[in-house]
N, C-alpha and C positions, 0 to 999 in steps of 0.2 A: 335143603340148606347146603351152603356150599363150604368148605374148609380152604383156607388162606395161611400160610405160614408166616406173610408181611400185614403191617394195617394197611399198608400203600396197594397191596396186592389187591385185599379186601376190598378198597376204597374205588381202586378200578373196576370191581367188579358190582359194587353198590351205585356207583355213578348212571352204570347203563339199566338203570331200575328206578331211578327218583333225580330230584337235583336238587334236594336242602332234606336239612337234616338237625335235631336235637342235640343237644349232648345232655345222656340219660340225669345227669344228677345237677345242672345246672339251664338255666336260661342261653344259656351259649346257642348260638344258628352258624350254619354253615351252608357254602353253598358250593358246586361242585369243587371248583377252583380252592376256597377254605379248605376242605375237606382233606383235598389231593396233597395240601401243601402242610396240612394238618398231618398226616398218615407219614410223610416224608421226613420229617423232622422228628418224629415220634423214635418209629424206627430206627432213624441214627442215635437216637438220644437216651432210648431206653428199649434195646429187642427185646424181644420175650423169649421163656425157657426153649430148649428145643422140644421140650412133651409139650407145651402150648399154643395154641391155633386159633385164627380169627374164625369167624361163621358171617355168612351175610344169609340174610331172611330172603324171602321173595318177594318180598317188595322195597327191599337197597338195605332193611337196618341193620348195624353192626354189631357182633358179641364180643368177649374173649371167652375163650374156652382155656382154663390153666388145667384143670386136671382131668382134660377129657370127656365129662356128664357134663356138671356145672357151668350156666350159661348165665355173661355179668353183659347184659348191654349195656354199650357203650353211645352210640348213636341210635335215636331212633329217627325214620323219618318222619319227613312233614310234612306231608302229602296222604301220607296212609296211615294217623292218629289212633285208627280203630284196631290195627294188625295184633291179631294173639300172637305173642311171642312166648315160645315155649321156656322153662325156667333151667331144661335141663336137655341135651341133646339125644334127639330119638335117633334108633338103629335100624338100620331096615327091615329088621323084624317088626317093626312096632309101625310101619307104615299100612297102613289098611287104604280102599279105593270110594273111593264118592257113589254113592248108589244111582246119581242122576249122569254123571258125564264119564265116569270112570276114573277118573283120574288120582293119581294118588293124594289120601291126605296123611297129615300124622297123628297120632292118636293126641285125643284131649284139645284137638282144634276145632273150633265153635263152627266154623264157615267153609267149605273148600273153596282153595286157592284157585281153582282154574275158574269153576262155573257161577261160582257165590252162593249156591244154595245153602240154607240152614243145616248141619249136622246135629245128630243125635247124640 
């Protein structure tokens, strides 16, 4: 997961991963363009603390992180319904490797990200 200090930042970095998107607490849709224009206006209208930080998932969705663990998403996509979104931000200690591709997952994820097989 990546860390973003704008939502615009964020949004550029979600765009190249999906192209619509939720907004977690409402029926609201977005799509690239909404999104971009969404995070831009945001930003001017209300920054975040300097201790708080966006996150984007691997597959484009968006969190805030205000006090560092705790993750409140904000957008999820629409395109990948099924993605475990983790509740609180893991550390790279907590990252363990996929027994079939290698590749890292994070603990308490159902599926790895790269190859899709089932986790234990």
């Amino acid at each position: 997961m990546e860390q973003f200090n704008t939502l615009l930042k964020a949004a550029e970095c979600a765009v190249t991963r999906c192209n619509s998107w939720n907004f977690a607490t409402s029926n609201d849709r977005y799509d690239v363009k909404g999104l971009l224009v969404l995070a831009k206006t945001s930003d001017s209208e209300n920054p975040i603390d300097e201790d708080s930080f966006y996150v984007v998932s691997p597959a484009g969705a968006i969190g805030l992180c205000e006090d560092g663990e705790d993750i409140d998403w904000l957008f999820l996509t629409g395109s990948s319904t099924d993605e475990d979104l983790p509740a609180t931000l893991q550390t790279a200690s907590q990252i363990k490797f996929c027994s079939k591709c290698g590749n890292g997952i994070i603990l308490g994820a159902r599926f790895c990200g790269a190859c899709g097989v089932k986790l234990n």
